[in-house]
C-alpha positions in Angstrom: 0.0 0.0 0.0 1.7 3.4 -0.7 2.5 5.4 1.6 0.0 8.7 2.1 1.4 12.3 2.5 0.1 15.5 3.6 -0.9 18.1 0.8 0.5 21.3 0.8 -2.2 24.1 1.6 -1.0 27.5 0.5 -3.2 30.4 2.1 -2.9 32.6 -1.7 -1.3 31.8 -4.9 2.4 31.0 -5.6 4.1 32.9 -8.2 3.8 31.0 -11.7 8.0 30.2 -11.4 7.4 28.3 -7.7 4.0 26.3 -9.0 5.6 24.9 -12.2 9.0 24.3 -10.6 7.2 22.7 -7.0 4.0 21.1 -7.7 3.4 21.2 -11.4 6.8 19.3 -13.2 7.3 17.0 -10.0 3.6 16.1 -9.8 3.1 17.5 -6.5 -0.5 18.3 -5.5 -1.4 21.4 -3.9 -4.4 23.0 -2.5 -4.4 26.9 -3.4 -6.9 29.3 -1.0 -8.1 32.8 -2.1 -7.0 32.0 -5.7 -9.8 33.6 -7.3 -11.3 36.0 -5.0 -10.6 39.1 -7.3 -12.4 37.5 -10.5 -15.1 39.1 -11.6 -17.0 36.1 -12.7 -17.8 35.6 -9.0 -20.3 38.1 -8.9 -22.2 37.2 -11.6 -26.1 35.3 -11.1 -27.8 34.0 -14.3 -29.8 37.4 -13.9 -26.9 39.3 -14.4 -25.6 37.2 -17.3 -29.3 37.4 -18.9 -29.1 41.5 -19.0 -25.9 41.9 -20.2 -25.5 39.0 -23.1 -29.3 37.8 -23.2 -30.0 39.0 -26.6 -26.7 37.2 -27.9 -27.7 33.4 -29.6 -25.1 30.6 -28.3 -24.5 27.6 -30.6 -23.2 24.3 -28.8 -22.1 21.4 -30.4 -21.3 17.5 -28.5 -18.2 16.3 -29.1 -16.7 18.9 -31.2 -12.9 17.9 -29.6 -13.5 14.6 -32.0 -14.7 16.6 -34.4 
């Protein structure tokens, strides 16, 4: 059975040079905290998103990696 480690948990993001060289080209996991707390996105509700791009016709296609 292999043996189980802690994960890391970082309390805001690394810089980009100390993720790749730590946790993302040694396969090391990582949990990140209060990585996305500035994003905009996070306000939005589907309200928000229905008066701003409402109006605007979306077409989705399955599979279209394959395709």
């Amino acid at each position: 059975m292999p043996t189980l480690k802690p994960v890391l948990v970082l309390d805001e993001p690394p810089s980009n040079e100390d993720f790749v060289a730590n946790h993302l080209q040694p396969g090391v996991p990582v949990v990140i905290r209060n990585a996305i707390n500035h994003w905009k996105a996070r306000d939005w509700t589907l309200q928000s998103l229905r008066d701003r791009v409402g109006q605007n016709k979306v077409f989705v296609r399955k599979n279209t990696a394959q395709e």
